[in-house]
N, C-alpha and C positions, 0 to 999 in steps of 0.2 A: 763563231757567232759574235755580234757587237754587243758591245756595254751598252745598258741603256744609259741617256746622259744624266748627268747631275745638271740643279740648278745651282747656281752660287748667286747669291744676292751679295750685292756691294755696293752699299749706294753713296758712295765715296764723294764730295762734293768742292774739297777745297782747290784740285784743279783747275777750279774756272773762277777762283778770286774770293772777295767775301760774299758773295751771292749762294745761296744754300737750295735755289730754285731744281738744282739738276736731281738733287736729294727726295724730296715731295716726286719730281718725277721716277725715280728708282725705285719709288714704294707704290708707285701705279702701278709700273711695270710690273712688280711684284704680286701687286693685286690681282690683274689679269690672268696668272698663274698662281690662284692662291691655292690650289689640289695639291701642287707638289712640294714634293718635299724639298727641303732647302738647305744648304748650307750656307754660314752665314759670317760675313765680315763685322768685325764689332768698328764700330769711329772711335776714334779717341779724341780726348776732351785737351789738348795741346794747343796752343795760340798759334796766330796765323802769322806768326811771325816769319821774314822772309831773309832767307842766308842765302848766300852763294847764288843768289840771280834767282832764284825761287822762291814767289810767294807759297805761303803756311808747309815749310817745309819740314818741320817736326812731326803733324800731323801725317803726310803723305810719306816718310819713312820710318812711318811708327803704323801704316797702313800696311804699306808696300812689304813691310818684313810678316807683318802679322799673312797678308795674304798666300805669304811663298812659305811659310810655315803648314796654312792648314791644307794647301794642293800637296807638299810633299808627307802630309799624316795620310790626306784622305786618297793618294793616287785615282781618279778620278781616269776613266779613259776617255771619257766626252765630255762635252760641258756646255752648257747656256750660263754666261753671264749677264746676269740684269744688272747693271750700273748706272751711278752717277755720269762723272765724267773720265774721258776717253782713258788717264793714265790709269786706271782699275785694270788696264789691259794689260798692262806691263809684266806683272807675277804670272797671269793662265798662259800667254804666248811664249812666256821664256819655259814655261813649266812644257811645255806642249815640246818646244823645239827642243829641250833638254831628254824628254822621256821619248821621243823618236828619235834621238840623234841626228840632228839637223831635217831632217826627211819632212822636211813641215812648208808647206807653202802659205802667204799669209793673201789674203785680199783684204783691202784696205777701203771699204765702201764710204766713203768720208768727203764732206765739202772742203775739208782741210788736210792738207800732206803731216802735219804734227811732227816735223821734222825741223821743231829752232831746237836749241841748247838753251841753256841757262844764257849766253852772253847772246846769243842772237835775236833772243825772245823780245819783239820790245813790250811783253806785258810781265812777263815774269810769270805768265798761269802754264801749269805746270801739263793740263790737257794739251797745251800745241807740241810738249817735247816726247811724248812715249815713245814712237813709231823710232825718233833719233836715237834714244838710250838704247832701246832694241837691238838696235843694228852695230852699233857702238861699242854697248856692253857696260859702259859706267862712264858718268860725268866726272869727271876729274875734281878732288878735291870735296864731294860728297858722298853719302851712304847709299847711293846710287846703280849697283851694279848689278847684273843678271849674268847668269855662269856660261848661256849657253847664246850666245848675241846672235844675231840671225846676218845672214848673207843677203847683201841685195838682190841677188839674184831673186831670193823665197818672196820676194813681193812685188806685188802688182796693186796699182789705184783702179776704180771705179766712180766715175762721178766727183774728182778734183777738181776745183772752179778759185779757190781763196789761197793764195800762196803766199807768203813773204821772197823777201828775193833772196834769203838766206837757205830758205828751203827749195829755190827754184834752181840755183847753183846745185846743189847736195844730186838732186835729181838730176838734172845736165851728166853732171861729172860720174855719177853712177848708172847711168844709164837704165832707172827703173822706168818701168813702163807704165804709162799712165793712159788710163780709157776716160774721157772725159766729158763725152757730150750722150748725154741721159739715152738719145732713140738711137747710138750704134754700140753702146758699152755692153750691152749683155752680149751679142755675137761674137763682138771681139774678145769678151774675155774668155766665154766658151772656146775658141777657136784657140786663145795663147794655152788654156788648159791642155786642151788637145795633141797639140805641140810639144807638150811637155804636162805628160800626167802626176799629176804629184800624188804621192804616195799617199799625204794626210793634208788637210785641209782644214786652215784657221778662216773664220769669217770673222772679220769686223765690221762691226755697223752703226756708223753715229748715223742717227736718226737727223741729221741734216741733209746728207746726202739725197733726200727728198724734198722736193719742191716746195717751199715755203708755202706757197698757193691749195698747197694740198692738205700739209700736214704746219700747223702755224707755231704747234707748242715745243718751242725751237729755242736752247740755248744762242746759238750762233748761226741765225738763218742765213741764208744764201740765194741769192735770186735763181732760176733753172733748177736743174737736179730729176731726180725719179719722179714718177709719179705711184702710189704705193700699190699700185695695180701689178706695174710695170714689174719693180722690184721685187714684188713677192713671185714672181713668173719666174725671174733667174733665180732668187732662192730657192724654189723647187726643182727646179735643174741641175742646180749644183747639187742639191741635195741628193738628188734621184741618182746622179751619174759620178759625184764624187765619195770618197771617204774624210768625210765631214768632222774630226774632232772636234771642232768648239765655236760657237756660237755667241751673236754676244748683240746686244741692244742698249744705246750709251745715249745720252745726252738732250732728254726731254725736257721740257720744264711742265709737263703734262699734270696738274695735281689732281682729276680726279679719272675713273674709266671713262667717262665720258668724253671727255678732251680726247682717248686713245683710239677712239670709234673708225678715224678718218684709216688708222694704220692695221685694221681689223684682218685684212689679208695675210699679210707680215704676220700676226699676231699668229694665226693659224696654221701658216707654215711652221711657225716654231712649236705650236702645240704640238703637230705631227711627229717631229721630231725628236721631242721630248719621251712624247708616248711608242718611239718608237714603232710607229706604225708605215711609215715609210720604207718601200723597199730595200730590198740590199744594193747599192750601190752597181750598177753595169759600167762597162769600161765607155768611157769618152770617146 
């Protein structure tokens, strides 16, 4: 039988610089699910002081430890993370890959690949690097590091459009596979699934990945993308056909339900989810 999931609230904000916009958005997100129950990331009150090529980096490894503390108290076999911004994902993903022994496949729903370092970043915001440390395993010369780093192989893009050229080398040379254009990415991914069924299944989902035009309350918009109709179509698919451990909704600047209204489909597939009301899982 499956675990029903947890939520984890982390409404983590210093990733995206001193803009604290993504934060108000993670406490909407929050809102929309205010029946469940929660476990929760505390912020700390550290200056946004920026070392090693990373703005407020005190804060986001005084985050990042607190987060890989309470997934390894509370083992957790599912999970919805509602967050800030993107690097909140860094502790649930290595947690995931760590407690299935690599067995983990990751989709990467994101207008952005999140694959600078510290030195290739030219913003220094710490959301473009997660997806890199991931795979990595630790930035050198910071507190940085995750036990269980993930193989390129375990990931695939959906709806990628904003790259640097530092992240478009990384991807060249590693050969991940990228679905890009919003009306052929759900077949295709279904189909590389199929190809290769993975055992467990990570979802990421910055909420850009969707169509500016559709859904506006956007850290880092992006012209193109889903439309949230669309999206929540392959989230119930995957849902339905894979085994789904973790879930995750990042990067709003949504401040009240109302702003959330446009992503209401989205919203619902996740309720399902949560409540466990969705089937068991059929083979791909």
């Amino acid at each position: 039988m499956r675990s029903v999931p947890q939520l984890l609230y982390f409404p983590q904000w210093q990733g995206t610089g001193p803009t604290a916009a993504v934060c108000s958005g993670a406490h909407s997100l929050r809102a929309a699910f205010a029946e469940v129950s929660t476990l929760e990331v505390p912020l700390t009150e550290a200056a946004l002081t920026a070392r090693h090529g990373i703005g407020g980096y005190q804060p986001l490894v005084d985050q990042f430890a607190a987060t890989t503390a309470l997934l390894a108290q509370q083992q957790p076999g599912r999970l919805l993370l509602l967050a800030g911004d993107c690097a909140a994902e860094i502790a649930p993903v290595a947690y995931f890959n760590q407690r299935y022994d690599g067995q983990l496949t990751v989709l990467w729903l994101d207008a952005h690949a999140d694959l600078n370092t510290p030195a290739s970043s030219p913003s220094g915001h710490f959301h473009g690097m997660p997806l890199r440390l991931l795979l990595e395993g630790e930035f050198t010369g910071t507190a940085f590091r995750v036990e269980a780093p993930l193989r390129p192989g375990q990931v695939l893009f959906a709806g990628l459009r904003d790259t640097d050229p530092a992240e478009d080398n990384f991807i060249a040379a590693h050969g991940l596979p990228v679905y890009a254009d919003a009306a052929t990415a759900p077949a295709l991914v279904l189909a590389a699934l199929r190809r290769q069924p993975p055992a467990n299944l990570y979802i990421h989902l910055d909420l850009d990945v969707l169509n500016p035009n559709h859904f506006p309350a956007l850290q880092c918009p992006v012209a193109g993308g889903f439309e949230p109709t669309e999206l929540a179509a392959l989230l119930r698919e995957l849902l339905a056909s894979c085994h789904v451990v973790g879930l995750s909704l990042t990067e709003t600047m949504a401040a009240t339900l109302a702003e959330l209204a446009p992503i209401a489909p989205i919203l619902a597939v996740y309720g399902e989810w949560l409540a466990n009301d969705l089937c068991e899982p059929a083979v791909l």
